[in-house]
N, C-alpha and C positions, 0 to 999 in steps of 0.2 A: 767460654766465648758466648758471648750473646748473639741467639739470631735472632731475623729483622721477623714484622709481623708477615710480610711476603713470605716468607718462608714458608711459614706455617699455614700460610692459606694457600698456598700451592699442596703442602703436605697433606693436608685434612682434605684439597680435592681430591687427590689421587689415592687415599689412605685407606679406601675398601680393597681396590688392586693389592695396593703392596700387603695390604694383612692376610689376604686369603692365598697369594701366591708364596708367601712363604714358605720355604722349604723343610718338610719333616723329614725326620730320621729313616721312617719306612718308605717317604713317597718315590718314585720315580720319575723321569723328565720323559714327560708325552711331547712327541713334535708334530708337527702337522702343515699340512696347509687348506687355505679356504679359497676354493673357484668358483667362478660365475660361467659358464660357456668356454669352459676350458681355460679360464685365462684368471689371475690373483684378482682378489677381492681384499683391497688395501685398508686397512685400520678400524677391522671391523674387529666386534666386540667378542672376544672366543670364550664360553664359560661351561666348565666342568662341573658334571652332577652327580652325585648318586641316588639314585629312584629304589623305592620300597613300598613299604606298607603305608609307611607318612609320608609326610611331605615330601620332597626329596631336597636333598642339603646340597648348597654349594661346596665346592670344593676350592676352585682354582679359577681363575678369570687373568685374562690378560690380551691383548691388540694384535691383529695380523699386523706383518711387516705390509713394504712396499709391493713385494713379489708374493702376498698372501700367508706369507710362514707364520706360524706361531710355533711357542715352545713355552708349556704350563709344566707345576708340578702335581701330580698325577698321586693324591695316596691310593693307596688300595684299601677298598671300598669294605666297610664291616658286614658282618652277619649276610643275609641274603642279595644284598645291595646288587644295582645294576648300573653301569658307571653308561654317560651320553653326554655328547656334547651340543651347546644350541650356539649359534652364531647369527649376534645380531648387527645391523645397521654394516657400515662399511662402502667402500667404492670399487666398483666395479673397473675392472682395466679394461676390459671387453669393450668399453664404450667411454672410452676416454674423456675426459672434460663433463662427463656427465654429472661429477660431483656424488654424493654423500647420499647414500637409497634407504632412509627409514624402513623402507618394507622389504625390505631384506629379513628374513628369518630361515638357516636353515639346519637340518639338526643330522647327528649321525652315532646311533646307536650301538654301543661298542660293549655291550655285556660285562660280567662279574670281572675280568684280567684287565689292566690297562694294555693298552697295544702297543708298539715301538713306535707306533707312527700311525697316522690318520688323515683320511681327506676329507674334507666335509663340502659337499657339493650339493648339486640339485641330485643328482642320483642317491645318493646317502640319503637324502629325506625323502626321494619317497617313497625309497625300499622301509626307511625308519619308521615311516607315517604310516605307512601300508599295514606292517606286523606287529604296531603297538597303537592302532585306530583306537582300540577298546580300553585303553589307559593314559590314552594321551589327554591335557583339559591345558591348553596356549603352547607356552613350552614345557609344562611341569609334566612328566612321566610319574606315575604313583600305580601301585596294581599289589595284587598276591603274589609270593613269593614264586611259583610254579608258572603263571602266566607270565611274567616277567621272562624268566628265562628261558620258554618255549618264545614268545616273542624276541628277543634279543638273539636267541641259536638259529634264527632264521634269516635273519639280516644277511650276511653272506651269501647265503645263496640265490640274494638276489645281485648284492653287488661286494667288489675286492675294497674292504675298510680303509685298506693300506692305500689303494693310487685310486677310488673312487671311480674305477672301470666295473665293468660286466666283471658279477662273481659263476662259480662255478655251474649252480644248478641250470638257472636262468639259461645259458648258452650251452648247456649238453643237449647230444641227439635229441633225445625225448619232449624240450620244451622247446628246443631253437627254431627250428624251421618246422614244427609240427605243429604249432600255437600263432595265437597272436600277442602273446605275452609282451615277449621281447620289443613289437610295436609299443600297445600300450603305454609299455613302461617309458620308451624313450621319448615316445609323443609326450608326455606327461613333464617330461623333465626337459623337454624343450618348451613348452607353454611357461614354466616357472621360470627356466630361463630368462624369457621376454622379457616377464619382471622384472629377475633378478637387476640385468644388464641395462633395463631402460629400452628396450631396442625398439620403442614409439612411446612418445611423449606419453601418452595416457594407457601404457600397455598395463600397467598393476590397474588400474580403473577396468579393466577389460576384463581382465584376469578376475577382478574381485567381483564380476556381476556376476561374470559369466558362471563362478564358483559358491555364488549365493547360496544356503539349502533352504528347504520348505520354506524354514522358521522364519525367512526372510534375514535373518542376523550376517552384515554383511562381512566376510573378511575382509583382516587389514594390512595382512602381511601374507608373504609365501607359504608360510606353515600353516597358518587356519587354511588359508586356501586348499592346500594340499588336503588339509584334513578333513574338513568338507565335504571333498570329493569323495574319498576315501571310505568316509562315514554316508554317502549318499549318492552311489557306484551308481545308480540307476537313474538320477533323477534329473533328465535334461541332456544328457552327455553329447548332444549336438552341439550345444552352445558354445561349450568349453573347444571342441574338437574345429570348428568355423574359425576360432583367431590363430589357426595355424595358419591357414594361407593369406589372415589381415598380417599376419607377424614376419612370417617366412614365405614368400609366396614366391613361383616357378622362376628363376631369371628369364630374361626371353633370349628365346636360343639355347636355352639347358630344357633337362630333365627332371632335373632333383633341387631340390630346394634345401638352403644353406644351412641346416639345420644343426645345430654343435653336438646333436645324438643322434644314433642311428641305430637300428630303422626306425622310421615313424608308419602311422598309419595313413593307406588310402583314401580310408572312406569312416564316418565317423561310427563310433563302437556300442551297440547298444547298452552295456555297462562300464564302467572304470574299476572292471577287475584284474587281480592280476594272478590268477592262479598259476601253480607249479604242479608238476607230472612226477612222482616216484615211485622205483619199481625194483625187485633183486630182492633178496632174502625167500626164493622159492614163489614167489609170487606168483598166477598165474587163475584170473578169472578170481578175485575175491569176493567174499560175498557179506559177510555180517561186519563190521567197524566196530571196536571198541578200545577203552582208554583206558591202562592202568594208574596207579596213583601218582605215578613219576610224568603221565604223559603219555606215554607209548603207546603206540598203536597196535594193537592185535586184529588179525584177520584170519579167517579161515576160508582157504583158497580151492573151488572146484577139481583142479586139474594140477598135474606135476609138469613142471617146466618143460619144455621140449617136446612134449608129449605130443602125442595124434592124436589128440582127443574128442570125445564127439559128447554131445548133452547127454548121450546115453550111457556114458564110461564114465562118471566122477571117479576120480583117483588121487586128488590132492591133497595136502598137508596143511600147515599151521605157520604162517608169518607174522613176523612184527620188525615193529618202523618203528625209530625213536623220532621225538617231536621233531625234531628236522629235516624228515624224510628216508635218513640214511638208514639201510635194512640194518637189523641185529639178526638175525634167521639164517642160519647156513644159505648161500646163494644160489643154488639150483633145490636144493630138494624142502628147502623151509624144514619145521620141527617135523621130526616121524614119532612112529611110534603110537602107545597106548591104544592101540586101535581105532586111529584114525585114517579115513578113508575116504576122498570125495566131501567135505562139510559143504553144509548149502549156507541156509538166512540165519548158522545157528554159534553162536560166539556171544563169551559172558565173560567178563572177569568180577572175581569177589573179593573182601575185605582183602584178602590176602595177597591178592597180586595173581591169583591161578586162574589159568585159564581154563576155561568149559566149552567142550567145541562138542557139535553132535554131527555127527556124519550119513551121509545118503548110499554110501556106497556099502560101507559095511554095517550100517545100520546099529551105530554106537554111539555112548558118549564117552569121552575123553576129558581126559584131566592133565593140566602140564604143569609146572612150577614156573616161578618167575623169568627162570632159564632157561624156559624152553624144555626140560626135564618131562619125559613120562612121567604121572604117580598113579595112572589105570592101570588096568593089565593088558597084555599083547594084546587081548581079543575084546578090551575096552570095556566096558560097562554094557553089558547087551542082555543081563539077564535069560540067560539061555534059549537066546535066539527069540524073544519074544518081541522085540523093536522092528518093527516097518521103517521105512522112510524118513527119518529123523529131521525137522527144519529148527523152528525157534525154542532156545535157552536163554532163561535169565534166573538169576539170584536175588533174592528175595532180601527185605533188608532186615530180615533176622537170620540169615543165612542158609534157607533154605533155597533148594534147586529146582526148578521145576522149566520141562521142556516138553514140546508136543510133536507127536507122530502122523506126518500129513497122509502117509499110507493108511495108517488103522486106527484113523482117529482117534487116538487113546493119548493120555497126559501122565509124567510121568513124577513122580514129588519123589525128590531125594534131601530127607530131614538132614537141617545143620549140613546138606553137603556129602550124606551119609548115604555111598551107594550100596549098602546092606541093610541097609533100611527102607529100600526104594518101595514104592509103590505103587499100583496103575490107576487111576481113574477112568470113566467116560468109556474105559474097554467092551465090548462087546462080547458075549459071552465063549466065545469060538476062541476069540483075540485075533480073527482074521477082517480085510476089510470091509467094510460096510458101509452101506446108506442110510440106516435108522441108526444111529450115533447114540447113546444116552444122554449125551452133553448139545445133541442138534449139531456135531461137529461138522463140517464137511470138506477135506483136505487142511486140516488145524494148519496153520501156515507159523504166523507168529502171537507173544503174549506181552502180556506187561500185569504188573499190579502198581492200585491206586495205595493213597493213603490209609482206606477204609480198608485197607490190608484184602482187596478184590483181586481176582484175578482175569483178568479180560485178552479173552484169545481170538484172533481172527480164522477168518475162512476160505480158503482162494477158489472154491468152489461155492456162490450163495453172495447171498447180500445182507448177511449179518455178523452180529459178532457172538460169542458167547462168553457169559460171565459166571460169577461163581465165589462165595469166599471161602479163602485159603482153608478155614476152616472147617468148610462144611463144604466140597465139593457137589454136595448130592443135591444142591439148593441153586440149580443152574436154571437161568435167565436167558433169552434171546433175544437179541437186539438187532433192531433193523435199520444198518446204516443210509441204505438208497444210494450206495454202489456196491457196485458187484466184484468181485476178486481182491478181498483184502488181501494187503501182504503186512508191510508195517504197520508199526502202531506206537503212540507215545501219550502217556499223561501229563497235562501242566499242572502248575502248579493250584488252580483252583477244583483237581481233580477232572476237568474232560476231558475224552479219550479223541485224541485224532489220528483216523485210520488212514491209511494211503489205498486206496483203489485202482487197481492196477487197469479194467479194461471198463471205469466211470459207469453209467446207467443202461439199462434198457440195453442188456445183450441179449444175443439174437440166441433164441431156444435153439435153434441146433446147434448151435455152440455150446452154449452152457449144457448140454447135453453129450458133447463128445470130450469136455474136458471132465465131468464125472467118470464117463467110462475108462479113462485112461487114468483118473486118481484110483478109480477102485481094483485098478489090473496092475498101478504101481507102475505106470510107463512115464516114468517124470521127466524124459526128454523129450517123449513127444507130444507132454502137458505143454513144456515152456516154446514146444516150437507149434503149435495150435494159436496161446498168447500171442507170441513173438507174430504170428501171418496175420492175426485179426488184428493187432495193435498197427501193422504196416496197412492196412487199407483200410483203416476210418484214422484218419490224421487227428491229434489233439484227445485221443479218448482217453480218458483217465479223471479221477477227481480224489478232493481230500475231502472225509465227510468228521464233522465233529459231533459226539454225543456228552451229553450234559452230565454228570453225578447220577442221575435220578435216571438215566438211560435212553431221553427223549435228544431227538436231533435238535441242536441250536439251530437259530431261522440261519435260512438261506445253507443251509448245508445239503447235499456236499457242495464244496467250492470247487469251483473250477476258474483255472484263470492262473498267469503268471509263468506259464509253461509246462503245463499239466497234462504230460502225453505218457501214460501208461506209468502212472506214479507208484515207487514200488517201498523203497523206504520213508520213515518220518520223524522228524526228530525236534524237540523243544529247545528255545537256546534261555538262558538266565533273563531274557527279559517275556520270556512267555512267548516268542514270536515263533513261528511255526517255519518250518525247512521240510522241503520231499523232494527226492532223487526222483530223476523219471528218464525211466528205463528205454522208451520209444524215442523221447524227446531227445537224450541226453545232453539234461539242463536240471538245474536246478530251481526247484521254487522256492518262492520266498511270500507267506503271508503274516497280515496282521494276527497278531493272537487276540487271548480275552481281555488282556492289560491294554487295551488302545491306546490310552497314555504314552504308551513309549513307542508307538510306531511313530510316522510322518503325521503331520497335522491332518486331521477331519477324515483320518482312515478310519474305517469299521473292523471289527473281525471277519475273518476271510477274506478282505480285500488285498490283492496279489499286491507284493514291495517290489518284486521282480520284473523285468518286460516282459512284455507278450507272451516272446518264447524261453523266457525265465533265462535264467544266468547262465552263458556258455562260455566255452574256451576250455585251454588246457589239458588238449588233446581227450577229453572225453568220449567215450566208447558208450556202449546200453549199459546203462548202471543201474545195479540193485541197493546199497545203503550208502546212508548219510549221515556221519556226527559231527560233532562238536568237541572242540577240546580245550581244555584250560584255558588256553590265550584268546579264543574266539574265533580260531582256525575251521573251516568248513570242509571237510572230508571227505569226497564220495569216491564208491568202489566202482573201477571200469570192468562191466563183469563179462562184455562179450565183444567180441572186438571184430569181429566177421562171422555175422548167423550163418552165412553157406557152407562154413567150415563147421558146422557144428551137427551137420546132417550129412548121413550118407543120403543117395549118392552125390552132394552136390561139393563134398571137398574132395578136388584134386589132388595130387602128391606133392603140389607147388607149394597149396596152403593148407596142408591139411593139419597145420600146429597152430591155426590163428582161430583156433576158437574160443580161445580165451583171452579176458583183457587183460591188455600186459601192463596196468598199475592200480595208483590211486592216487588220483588228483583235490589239491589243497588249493581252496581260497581265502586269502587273509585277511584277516582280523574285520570278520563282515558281520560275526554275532556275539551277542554279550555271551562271554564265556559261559563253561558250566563243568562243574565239580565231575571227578575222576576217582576210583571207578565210579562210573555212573550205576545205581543200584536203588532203583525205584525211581519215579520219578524224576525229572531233572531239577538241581539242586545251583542256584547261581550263588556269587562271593558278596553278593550286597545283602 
């Protein structure tokens, strides 16, 4: 039979469709539907991906129905692949008669498994847009293998894939009514809404100013939109938050405004973030963050759950968090064992996956396996009682250990890892505590080494740092940052050190004078509640100071600015851009680093990314650190969660278990990733 040329020019237009939805042997049938404000988004374009290292490949493409359904076939996705769907163009039912919405874009991130079913809505993208910020470029998802799937296992917990409602985390105790998340989130996806549905002639014109970034590049669709924001939480967010009541505004005679999600926000939010709260696996008061090679979080936590604890009793354990928040650590008691007791700032993982925690309570360090496994002994590493006060440990990137004694200023090198090889530095000939340091120590708090294979330790007593190489410990350096109470510390990638300053410049001689005498007596709960009273009555005191390779401060340091109130950890993300936890504030900072290029246009170094009072939400407590992990994820530790409860006599029997914070809050995909475990310097995927 001969066909007509009609034929065939019907054939050839539809002919990408029918070749990619073809059905393989392995694939399965994905169903789905596509909503706009709860209601079918008719003959819109639905097309399956899988995202990797390359490009990412088409799969499946095929048309919502009348009522929004579609039904593709779905292979399952090769090698590390991450399977997403993006939805473009289509008609809104929401707003009948309004015809055919080119700027419709909306995408819904569904990881390595195809799912039985799928919704793809405004909430799907902007939980999708949210946790794959850092690898998203239009609709094309592309990233490493590891950051893919920390991004993708998160998705859920912000919303249900399946009916494109509120997922699990998002609405538990800890974030629902204790956050403004849940706002956030839904204001967000009713602004896109607007869009989506048309619901005022020029609402995507509104939508796209309002969602402009720096660079001036204006978005054209839902998804850059979204992205945008997402990629630039800080920058305007009034604008964006004002067409809520041009779009949705009070009926008269109501209360609540007609919104297709709920709740929305009151009043407008000084960032578009949307952090999550997790907690369980022993948790309680954490203090140092770190990342094994899989992602997971390690922490070692002050106090044991339940406990009555006070700043002067550390008695806690060892938890971890897989990249999606859910504990892996037994649920009340976290890891035991190897002589771990109370850790403070001091948590390492090495090539291997083992963890290195040092302890204040029993004045050890500890060693666990992947598993959470002892491989110390009961009474840990304590060289026969010669350890003080134990805070920061890190791994060397030839795999030695080296960690420092805030009691007796002494440093301690364990070769390859090797605690019978251990050794002391900087000790004082007694091995008891002291004020003439060989090393200029004074309360060693935490360390790091550069590329120059240096090692650079701070001070939380002084306004320096001290340095040293690995190799020649006896060839110590003192540097003078011009703030006072280091605690963190991190080197970029062009080798400067940027230290976090817990109580900023120009502290008052009686003070700095009562918190000597209480480092040199070893009274370290009533070191951090002297901090904790002075940080409460000068508002804003804290600063980040940066020193050069050569040792000299970069101009204008220390920085102050971006929410910089008793800044206790600091942390490098893959584009060189600078992060500090702040313990008084609790907020995070966010500055330019020495790559200026990839901050916002016509930033300097040290100029704050963050507002004012730097990035909040997410139920945050007084935090001590802050990382980064694979996907771009932003981590800090809630390490106090009612100071009154952490001082006799001011906890009562009511709260006398709230002195510690009860998680560790996650914000998404807000920095350029950075390699796991972290072991030297921070190391990004480009």
């Amino acid at each position: 039979m001969k066909l007509s040329r009609r034929f065939w020019s019907i054939l050839l237009a539809f002919g990408t469709t029918i070749l990619v939805a073809t059905p393989s042997a392995s694939a399965q049938q994905l169903e789905g539907q596509v909503l706009g404000a709860n209601a079918p988004i008719a003959n819109a374009t639905v097309t399956l991906w899988a995202a990797s290292a390359d490009a990412p490949v088409q799969l499946s493409q095929t048309k919502s129905g009348t009522d929004g359904s579609f039904a593709l076939d779905a292979p399952a996705p090769s090698g590390d692949s991450n399977l997403y769907l993006v939805v473009t163009g289509g008609e809104p039912t929401a707003n009948n008669g309004s015809g055919s919405n080119p700027a419709i874009a909306l995408i819904a991130a569904v990881g390595p498994t195809p799912p039985a079913k799928v919704t793809i809505n405004e909430m799907t993208t902007i939980a999708s847009v949210w946790t794959h910020a850092q690898f998203l470029d239009g609709t094309a998802i592309r990233g490493h293998a590891l950051g893919l799937k920390i991004a993708a296992g998160n998705v859920p917990n912000f919303v249900d894939l399946a009916t494109g409602a509120w997922g699990d985390a998002i609405q538990d105790p800890l974030n629902s009514t204790q956050t403004q998340t849940m706002a956030n989130f839904a204001t967000l996806a009713n602004l896109l809404s607007a869009c989506v549905t048309r619901a005022a002639t020029d609402a995507c014109d509104k939508i796209f100013a309002a969602t402009t970034p720096p660079s001036g590049t204006v978005p054209t669709d839902t998804l850059a939109a979204a992205l945008s924001v997402a990629r630039n939480a800080a920058y305007q967010p009034e604008k964006l938050f004002a067409l809520l009541d041009a779009f949705y505004p009070v009926p008269e005679g109501k209360t609540l405004r007609q919104t297709p999600y709920l709740p929305y926000l009151s009043f407008a939010p000084t960032a578009w973030v949307l952090p999550l709260k997790f907690t369980g696996g022993g948790l309680s008061a954490p203090g140092k963050i770190m990342f094994d090679g899989e992602g997971n979080a390690w922490t070692g936590v002050n106090f044991i759950v339940g406990s009555q604890a006070s700043d002067d009793l550390w008695d806690g354990n060892l938890s971890k968090f897989a990249p999606n928040g859910d504990p892996l650590s037994p649920i009340t008691t976290g890891f035991q064992g190897g002589g771990i007791e109370g850790p403070g700032f001091g948590t390492a993982v090495d090539a291997d996956g083992r963890a290195w925690v040092t302890s204040t309570g029993s004045k050890t360090i500890s060693l666990f396996d992947n598993d959470g496994k002892p491989l110390s002994p009961s009474e840990g590493y304590n060289f026969g009682g010669q350890l003080g006060i134990m805070q920061g440990i890190i791994v060397a990137p030839n795999g030695d250990v080296w960690a420092v004694d805030f009691e007796k200023d002494q440093v301690v090198h364990l070769p390859k890892g090797d605690a019978s090889k251990g050794t002391f530095f900087c000790r004082s000939t007694d091995g008891k505590p002291n004020k003439d340091s060989p090393c200029k120590l004074n309360g060693a708090f935490h360390l790091a080494i550069d590329r120059q294979d240096r090692i650079w330790i701070t001070n939380a007593v002084g306004e320096t740092v001290t340095r040293f190489p690995a190799g020649d410990p006896t060839k110590v350096e003192v540097l003078h940052t011009g703030g006072h109470s280091g605690k963190g510390m991190a080197i970029d990638s062009q080798g400067n050190a940027w230290i976090a300053n817990t109580m900023g410049s120009g502290l008052d001689l009686a003070v700095k004078a009562k918190l000597l005498e209480l480092k040199l007596t070893g009274q370290m709960g009533q070191f951090h509640r002297v901090v904790f009273d002075y940080l409460n009555d000068n508002s804003s005191l804290g600063s980040i100071s940066m020193l050069r390779p050569d040792g000299t401060p970069a101009p204008g340091s220390p920085f102050h600015g971006g929410g910089s109130w008793g800044s206790w950890g600091v942390v490098i993300d893959g584009n060189d851009q600078v992060w500090s936890s702040n313990f008084a504030g609790q907020s995070i900072t966010h500055l330019c680093g020495v790559r200026t290029e990839t901050c916002p246009p016509g930033m300097k170094t040290g100029e704050p990314i963050s507002p004012p009072n730097g990035y909040v939400g997410g139920g945050m407590q007084l935090l001590t650190d802050i990382a980064i992990d694979p996907a771009g994820n932003v981590w800090v530790a809630d390490n106090w969660q009612r100071p009154q409860s952490c001082f006799t006599p001011y906890a009562s029997e009511a709260n006398s278990t709230l002195c510690g914070g009860n998680g560790l809050t996650v914000f998404y995909g807000m920095a350029k990733p950075v390699r796991s475990p972290q072991i030297g310097p921070a190391r990004g995927y480009d």
